[in-house]
C-alpha positions as CSV (number, residue, x, y, z in Angstrom):
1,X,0.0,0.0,0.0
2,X,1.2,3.4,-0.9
3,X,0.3,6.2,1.7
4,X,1.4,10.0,1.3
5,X,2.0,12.3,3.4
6,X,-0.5,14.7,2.0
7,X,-2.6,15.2,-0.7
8,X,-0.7,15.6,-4.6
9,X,2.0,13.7,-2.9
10,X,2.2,11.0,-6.2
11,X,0.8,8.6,-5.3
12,X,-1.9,7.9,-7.8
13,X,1.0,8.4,-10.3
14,X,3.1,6.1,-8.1
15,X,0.7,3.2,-7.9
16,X,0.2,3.7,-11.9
17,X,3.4,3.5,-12.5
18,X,4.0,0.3,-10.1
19,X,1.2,-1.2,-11.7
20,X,2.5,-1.0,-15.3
21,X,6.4,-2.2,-13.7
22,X,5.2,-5.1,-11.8
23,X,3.3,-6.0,-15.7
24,X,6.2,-5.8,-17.5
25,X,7.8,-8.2,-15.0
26,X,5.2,-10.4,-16.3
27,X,2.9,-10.3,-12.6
28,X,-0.8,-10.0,-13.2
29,X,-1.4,-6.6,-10.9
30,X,-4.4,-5.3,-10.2
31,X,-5.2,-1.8,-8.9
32,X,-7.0,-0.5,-5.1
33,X,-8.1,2.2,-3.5
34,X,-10.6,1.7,-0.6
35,X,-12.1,5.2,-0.4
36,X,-11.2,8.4,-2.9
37,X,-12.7,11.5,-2.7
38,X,-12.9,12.9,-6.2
39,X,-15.6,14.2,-8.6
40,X,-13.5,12.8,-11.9
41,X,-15.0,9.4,-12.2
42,X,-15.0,7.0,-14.3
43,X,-17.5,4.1,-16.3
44,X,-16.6,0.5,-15.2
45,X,-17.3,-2.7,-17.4
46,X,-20.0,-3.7,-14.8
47,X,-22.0,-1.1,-14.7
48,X,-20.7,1.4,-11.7
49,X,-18.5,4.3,-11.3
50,X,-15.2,4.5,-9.4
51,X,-12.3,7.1,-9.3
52,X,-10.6,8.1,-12.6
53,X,-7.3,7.4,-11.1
54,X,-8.0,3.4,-10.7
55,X,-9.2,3.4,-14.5
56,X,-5.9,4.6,-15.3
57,X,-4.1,2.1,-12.9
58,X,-6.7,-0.5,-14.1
59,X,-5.5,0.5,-18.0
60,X,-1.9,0.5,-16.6
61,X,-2.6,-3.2,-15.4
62,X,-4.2,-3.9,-18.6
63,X,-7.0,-5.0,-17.2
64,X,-10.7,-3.4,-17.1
65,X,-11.9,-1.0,-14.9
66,X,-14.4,-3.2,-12.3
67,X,-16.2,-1.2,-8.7
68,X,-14.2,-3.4,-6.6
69,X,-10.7,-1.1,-7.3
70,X,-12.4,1.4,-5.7
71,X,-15.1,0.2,-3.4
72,X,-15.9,3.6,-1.8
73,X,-16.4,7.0,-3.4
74,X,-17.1,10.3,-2.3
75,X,-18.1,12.9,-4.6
76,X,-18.1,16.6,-3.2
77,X,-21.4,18.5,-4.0
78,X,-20.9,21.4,-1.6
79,X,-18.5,22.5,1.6
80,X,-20.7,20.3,3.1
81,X,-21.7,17.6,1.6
82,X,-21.2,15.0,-0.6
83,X,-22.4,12.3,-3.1
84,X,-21.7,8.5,-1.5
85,X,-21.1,6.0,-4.2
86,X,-21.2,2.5,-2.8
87,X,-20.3,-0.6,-4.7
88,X,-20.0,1.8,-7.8
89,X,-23.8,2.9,-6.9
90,X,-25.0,5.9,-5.4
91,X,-26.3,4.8,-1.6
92,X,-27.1,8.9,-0.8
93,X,-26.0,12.4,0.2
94,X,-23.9,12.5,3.7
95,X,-22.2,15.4,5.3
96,X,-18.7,15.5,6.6
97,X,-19.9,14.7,10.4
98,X,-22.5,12.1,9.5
99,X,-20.2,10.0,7.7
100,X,-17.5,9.5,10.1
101,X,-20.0,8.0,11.9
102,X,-20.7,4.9,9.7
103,X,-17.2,4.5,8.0
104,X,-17.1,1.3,10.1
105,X,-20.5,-0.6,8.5
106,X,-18.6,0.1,5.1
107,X,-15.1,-1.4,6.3
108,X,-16.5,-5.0,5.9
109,X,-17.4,-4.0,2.3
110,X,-14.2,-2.5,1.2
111,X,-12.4,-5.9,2.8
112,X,-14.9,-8.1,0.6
113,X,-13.7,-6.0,-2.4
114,X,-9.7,-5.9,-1.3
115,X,-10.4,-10.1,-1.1
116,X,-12.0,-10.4,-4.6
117,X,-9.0,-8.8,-6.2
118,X,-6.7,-10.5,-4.2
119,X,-7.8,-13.5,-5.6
120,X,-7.7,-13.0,-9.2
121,X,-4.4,-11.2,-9.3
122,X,-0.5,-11.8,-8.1
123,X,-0.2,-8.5,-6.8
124,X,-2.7,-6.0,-5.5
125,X,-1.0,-2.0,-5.7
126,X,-3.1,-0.6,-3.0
127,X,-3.4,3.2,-2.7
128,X,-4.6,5.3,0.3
129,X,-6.2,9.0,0.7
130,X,-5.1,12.1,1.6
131,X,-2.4,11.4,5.1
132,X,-2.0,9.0,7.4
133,X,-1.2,11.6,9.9
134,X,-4.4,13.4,10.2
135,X,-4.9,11.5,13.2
136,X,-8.2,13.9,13.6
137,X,-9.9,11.8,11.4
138,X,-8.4,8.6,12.8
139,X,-11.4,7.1,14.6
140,X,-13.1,5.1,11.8
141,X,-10.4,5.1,8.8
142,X,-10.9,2.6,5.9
143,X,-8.6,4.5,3.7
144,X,-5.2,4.4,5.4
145,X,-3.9,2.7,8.1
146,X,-7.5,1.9,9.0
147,X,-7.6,-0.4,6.2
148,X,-3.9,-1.4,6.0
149,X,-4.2,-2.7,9.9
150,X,-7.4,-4.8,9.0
151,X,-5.9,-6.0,5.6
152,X,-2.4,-6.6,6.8
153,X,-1.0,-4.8,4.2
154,X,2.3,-3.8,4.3
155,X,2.6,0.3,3.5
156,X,5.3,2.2,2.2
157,X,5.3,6.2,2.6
158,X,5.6,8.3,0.0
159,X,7.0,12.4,0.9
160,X,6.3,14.9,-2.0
161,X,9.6,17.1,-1.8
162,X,8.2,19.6,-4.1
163,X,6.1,21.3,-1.7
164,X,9.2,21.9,0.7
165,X,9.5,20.3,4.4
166,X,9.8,16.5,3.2
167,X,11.9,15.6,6.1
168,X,9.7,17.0,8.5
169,X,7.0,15.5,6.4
170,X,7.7,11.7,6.5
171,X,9.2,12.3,10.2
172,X,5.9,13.9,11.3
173,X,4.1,11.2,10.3
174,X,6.4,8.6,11.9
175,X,5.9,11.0,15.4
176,X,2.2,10.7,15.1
177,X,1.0,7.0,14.4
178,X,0.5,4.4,16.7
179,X,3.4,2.0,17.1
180,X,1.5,-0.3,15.2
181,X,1.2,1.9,12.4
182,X,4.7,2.4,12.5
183,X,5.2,-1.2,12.6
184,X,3.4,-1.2,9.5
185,X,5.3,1.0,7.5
186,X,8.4,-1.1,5.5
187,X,9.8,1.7,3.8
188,X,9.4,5.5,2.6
189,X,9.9,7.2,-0.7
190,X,10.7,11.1,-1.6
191,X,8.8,11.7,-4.5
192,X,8.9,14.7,-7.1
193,X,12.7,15.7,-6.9
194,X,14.3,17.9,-9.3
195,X,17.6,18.9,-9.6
196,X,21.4,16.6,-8.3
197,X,19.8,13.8,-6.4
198,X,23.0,13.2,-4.9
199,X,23.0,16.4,-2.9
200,X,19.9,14.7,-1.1
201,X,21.7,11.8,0.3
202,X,22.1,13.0,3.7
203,X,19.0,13.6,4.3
204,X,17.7,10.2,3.7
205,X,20.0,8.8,5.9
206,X,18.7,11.5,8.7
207,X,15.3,10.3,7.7
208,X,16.3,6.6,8.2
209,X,18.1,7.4,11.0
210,X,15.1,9.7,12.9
211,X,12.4,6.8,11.8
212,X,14.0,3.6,11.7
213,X,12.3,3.2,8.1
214,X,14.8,2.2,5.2
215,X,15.0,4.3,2.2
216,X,12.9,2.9,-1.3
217,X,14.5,5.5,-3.2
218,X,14.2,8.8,-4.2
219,X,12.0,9.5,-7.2
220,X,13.3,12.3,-9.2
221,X,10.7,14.5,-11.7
222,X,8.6,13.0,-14.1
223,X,7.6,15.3,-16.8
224,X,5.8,13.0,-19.0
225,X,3.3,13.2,-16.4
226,X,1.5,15.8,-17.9
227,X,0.6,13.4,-20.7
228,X,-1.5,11.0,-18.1
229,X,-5.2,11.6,-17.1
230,X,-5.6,14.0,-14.2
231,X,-7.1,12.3,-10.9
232,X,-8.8,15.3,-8.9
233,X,-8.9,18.9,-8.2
234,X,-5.3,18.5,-6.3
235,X,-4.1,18.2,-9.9
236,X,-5.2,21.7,-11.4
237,X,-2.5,23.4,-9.7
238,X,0.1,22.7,-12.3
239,X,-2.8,22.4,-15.2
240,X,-1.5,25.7,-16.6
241,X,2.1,25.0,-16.9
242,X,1.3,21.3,-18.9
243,X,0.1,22.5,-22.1
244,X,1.8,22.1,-25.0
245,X,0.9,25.2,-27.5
246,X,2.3,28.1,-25.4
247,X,5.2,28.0,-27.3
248,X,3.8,27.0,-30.7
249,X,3.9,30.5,-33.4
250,X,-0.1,30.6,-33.6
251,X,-1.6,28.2,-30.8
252,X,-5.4,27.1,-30.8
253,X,-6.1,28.2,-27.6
254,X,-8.9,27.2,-25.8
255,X,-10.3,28.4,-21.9
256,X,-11.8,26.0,-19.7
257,X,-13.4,27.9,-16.6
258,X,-12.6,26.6,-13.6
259,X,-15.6,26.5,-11.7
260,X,-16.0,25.5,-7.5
261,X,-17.0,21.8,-8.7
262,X,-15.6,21.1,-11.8
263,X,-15.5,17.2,-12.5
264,X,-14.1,15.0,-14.7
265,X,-11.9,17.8,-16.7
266,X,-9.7,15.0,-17.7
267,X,-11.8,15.1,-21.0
268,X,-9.7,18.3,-21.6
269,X,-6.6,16.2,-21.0
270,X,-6.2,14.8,-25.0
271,X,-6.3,18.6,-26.2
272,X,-3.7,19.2,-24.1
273,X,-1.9,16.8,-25.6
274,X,-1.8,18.3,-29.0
275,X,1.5,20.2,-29.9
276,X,-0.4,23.4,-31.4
277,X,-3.2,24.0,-28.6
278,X,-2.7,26.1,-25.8
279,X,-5.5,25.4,-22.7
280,X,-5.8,28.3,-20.3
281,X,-7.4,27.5,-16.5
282,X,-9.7,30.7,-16.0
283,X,-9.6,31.2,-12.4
284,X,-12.4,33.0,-10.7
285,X,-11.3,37.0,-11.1
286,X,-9.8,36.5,-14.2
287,X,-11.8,37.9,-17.6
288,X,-12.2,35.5,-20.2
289,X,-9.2,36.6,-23.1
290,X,-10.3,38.1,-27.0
291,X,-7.9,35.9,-28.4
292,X,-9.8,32.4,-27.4
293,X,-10.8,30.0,-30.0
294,X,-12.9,27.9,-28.0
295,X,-14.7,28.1,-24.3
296,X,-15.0,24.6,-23.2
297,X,-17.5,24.3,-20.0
298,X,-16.8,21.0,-18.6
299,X,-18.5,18.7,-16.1
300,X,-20.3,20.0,-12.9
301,X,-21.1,18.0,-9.6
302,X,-23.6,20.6,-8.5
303,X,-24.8,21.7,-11.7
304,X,-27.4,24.7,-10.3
305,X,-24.8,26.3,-7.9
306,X,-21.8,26.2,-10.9
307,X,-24.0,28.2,-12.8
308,X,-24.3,30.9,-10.7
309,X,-20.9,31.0,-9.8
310,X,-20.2,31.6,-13.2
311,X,-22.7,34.6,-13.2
312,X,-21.1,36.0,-10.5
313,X,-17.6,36.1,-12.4
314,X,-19.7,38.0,-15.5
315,X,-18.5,35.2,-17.4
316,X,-21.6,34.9,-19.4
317,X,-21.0,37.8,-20.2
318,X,-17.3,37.1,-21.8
319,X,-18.9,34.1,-23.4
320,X,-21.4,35.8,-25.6
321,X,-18.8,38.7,-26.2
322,X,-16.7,35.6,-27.2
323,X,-19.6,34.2,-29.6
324,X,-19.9,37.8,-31.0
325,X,-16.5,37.8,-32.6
326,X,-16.7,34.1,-33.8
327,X,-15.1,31.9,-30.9
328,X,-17.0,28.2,-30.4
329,X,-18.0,27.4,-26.9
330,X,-18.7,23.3,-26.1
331,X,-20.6,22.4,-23.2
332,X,-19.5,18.5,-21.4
333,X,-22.3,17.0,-19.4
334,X,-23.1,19.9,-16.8
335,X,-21.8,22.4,-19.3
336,X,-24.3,21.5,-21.8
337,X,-26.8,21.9,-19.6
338,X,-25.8,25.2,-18.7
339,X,-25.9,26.2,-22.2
340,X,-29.5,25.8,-22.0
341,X,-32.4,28.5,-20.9
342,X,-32.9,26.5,-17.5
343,X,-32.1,23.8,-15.2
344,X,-34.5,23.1,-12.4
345,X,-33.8,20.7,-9.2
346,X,-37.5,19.4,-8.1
347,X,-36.4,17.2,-5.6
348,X,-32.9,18.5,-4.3
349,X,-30.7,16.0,-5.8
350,X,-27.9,18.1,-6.2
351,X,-28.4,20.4,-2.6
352,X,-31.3,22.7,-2.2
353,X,-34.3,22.3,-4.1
354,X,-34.8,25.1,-6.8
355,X,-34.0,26.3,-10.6
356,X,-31.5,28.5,-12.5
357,X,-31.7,30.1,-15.8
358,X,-29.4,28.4,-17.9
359,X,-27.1,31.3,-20.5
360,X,-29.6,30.5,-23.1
361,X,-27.5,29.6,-26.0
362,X,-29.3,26.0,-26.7
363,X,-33.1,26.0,-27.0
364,X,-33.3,22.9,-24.4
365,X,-34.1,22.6,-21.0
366,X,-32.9,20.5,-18.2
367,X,-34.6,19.0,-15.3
368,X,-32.2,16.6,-12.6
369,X,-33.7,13.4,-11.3
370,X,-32.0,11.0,-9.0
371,X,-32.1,8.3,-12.1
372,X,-27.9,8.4,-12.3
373,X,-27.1,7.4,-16.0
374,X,-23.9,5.0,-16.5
375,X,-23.3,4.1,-19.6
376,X,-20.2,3.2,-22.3
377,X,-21.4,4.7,-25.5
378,X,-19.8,4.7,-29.4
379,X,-21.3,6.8,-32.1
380,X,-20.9,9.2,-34.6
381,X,-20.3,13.2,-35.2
382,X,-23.7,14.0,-36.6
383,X,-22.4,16.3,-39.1
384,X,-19.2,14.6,-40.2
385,X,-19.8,11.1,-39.6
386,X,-16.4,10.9,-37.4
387,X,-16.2,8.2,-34.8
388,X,-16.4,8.6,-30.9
389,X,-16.8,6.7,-28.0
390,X,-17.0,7.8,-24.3
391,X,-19.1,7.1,-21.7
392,X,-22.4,8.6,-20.3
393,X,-22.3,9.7,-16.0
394,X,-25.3,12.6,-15.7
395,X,-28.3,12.5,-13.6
396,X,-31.2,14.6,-15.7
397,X,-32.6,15.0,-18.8
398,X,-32.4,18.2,-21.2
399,X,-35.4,18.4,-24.5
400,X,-36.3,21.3,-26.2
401,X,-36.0,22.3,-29.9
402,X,-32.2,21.9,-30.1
403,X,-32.2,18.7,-29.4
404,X,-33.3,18.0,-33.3
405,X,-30.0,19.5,-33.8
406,X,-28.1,16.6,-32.2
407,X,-24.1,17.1,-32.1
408,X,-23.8,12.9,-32.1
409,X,-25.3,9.9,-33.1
410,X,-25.1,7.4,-30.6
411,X,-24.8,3.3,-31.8
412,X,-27.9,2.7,-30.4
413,X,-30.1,4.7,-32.4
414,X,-30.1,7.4,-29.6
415,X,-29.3,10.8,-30.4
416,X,-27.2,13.2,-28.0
417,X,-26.8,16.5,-27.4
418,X,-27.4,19.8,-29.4
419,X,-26.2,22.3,-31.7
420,X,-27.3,26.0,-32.4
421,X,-28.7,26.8,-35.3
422,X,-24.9,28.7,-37.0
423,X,-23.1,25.4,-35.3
424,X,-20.9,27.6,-32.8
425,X,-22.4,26.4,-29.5
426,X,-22.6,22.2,-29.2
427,X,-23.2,20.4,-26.1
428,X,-23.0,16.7,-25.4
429,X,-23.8,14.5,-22.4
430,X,-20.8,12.1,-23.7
431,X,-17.8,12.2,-21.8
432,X,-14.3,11.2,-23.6
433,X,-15.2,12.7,-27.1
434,X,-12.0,14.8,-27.4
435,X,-10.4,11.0,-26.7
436,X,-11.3,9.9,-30.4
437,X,-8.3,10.8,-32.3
438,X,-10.1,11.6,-35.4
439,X,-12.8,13.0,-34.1
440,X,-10.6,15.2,-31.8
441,X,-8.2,16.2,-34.9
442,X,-11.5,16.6,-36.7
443,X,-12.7,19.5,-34.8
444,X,-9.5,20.9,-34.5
445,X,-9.1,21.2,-38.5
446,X,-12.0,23.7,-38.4
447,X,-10.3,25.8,-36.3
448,X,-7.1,26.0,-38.1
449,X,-6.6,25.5,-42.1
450,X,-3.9,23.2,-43.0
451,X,-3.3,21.9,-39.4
452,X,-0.6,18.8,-38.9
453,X,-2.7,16.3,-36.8
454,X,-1.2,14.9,-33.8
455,X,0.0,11.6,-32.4
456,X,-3.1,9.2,-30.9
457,X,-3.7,10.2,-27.4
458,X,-4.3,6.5,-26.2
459,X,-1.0,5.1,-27.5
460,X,0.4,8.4,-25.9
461,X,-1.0,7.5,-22.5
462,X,0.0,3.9,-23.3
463,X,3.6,5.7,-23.8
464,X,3.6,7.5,-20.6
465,X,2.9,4.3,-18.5
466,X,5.5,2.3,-19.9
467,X,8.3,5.3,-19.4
468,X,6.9,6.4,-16.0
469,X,7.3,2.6,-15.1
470,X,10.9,2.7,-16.3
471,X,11.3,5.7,-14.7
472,X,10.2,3.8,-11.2
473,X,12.8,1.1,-11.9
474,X,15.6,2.9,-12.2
475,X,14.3,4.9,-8.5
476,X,13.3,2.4,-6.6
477,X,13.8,-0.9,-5.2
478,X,11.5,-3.0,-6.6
479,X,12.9,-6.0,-5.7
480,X,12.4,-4.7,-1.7
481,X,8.8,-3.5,-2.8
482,X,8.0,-7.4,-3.9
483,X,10.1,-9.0,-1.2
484,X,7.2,-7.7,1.2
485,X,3.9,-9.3,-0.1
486,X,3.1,-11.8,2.0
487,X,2.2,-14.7,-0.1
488,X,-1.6,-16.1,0.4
């Protein structure tokens, strides 16, 4: 089991990348995570959802994403509350007090899960949440030591020197757990290191010497990282530094608007990968630029109170300003429904009951149920033909006259989405368009004449694995990390 530190510490990367090593050793892996807290998600084979940072490890594996990897997921609505997703299945809404209270009934479930896996796999890469340390929240745990003391899992820490204070980081943490915790831990890592790794030397040995823990290595930078999906909110930080086009002579540049609950942005992640586009974060405050090609609104967890936010910045405003000198703007899920002329919440699923007048540029109008769509779809650009595939995760339904306008055509005979009547505003429920290479290069061509399409984003992911796995080799002592499974 990898545990951090902290939050952004690596380890999602790190149990990716451990994943994809332990494969190429030619170990069937499989991926864990007993409880995330994320609002990117992701479609499983059997019909659930489960964090988008086990699909990736599950992809690194080269196995299927299944609700068992991640048996517990919490989905933050508001400051104080949250979607529970049980089993891949929503069981309700809980707030931060109320659901300290019954993380014990949902231990036994996340052990059944742990126990499936174990037995289909050699090796199970088990990630935890957030820090072991946070000893506040200690009563309870299933996702650190919690779980790893009812599992018998041995854990190795993970430091993220790039945020400064490692040593007092991973020595902290030793000061603060419970013997047996300590017992526990078999190793630690320093993760995220730039620069001569050499001149860090001593302090490992201080570390080692002030824990008792031996040293797993040190990990130094990754930047190929940027090309991997991103897991949560943790990750936008650094969103604005990993685009490619900033440097390219006349960039496609396209905003995404970083709203309060902004999920499952990774569907921005293969633009990003192209070498001409240029994605700009727009943080609250921050006017939306006259030189933007495309305003992407991506997915929303609380769809209603997004919306307003987005009032609040004027940045309806900016968008029709944008629409007036020519720009595109696509709406993802909860985007497209914003794009509509309202969105009402009869029954409170996503907080208070009530409605909100959408920015009116698609004649359609949305109302939320607590029906939860899941769904792996494949279809067609309506207008082009081009391919797509993706997967459907929305509660609600939007109709309305733009809706004979669809933007795709799904395999199934269903039609999704909408487009305005000059084609400049398109919305789509479909998650993972921009993933369809042609499609994606497609829609890019519009925008600039002549255009040299890029490299496919899934063997560039598929890339990034294998050299982050490499990568890991040549850091860390794999042979240690293997030498502690305890065989069954």
């Amino acid at each position: 089991m990898i545990q951090g530190t902290g939050s952004d510490a690596g380890k999602s990367l790190l149990v990716a990348g451990l994943c994809r090593a332990f494969k190429k050793r030619g170990l069937k892996v499989l991926p864990f995570k007993p409880q995330n807290m994320s609002n990117n998600a992701a479609v499983t084979i059997d019909g659930g959802e489960i964090g988008r940072a086990q699909a990736l490890q599950a992809l690194a594996c080269g196995a299927d994403p299944i609700v068992d990897m991640n048996p517990v997921l919490l989905k933050p609505q508001s400051d104080t509350g949250a979607q529970l997703v049980v089993g891949g299945k929503v069981r309700g809404t809980v707030k931060p007090k109320d659901f300290r209270t019954f993380k014990d009934t949902l231990l036994p479930e996340v052990l059944a899960a742990f126990e499936r896996l174990k037995s289909q796999c050699d090796v199970v890469v088990v990630e935890g949440a957030g820090s072991p340390s946070e000893i506040n929240l200690r009563a309870g745990d299933i996702a650190n030591m919690g779980f790893a003391l009812a599992a018998n899992v041995p854990v190795v820490l993970a430091g993220d020197v790039e945020k400064g204070g490692v040593i007092a980081q991973i020595v902290g943490t030793h000061a603060v757990l419970m013997p047996s915790e300590q017992a526990l831990i078999k190793g630690f890592i320093v993760n995220k290191f730039r620069g001569d790794a050499s001149l860090f030397d001593s302090a490992m040995t201080d570390i080692e010497a002030r824990t008792g823990w031996p040293t797993l290595g040190l990990v130094t930078w990754f930047e190929d990282a940027r090309k991997l999906p991103k897991e949560d909110s943790a990750s936008l930080a650094g969103w604005a530094q990993s685009g490619q086009g900033a440097d390219h002579q006349n960039p496609i540049r396209i905003a995404v608007l970083k709203l309060p609950r902004l999920s499952n942005f990774d569907d921005i992640d293969p633009l990003m990968n192209e070498p001409d586009v240029e994605v700009i974060l727009l943080e609250p405050g921050e006017a939306l630029p006259g030189n933007i090609d495309v305003v992407i609104l991506a997915g929303s967890k609380s769809v209603i109170a997004d919306l307003r936010v987005l009032k609040d910045q004027d940045w309806d405003v900016d968008i029709k300003a944008h629409l007036n000198r020519g720009g595109l703007v696509v709406g993802l899920c909860g985007g497209y429904q914003m794009l509509g002329q309202r969105i009402s919440d009869p029954d409170g699923v996503e907080g208070d009951v009530g409605e909100e007048l959408g920015l009116g540029l698609l004649d359609i109008e949305t109302v939320l149920t607590d029906d939860k769509t899941l769904e792996h779809v494949t279809g067609v650009e309506a207008n082009t033909r081009l391919e797509i595939s993706g997967y459907e995760m929305h509660l609600g339904l939007s109709e309305g006259p733009a809706r004979h306008r669809p933007w795709v055509h799904l395999s199934d005979g269903r039609e999704d989405g909408a487009l305005s009547a000059n084609g400049h505003v398109m919305g789509s429920y479909v998650h993972g368009l921009f993933a369809a290479d042609e499609f994606r290069h497609g829609f890019l061509s519009r925008l600039r004449d002549g255009r040299v399409q890029g490299a496919s984003y899934a063997a560039s992911v598929e890339a990034a694995l294998d050299d982050l796995a490499d990568h890991l080799e040549s850091c860390l002592d794999l042979d240690a990390l293997l030498a502690m499974i305890q065989p069954e």
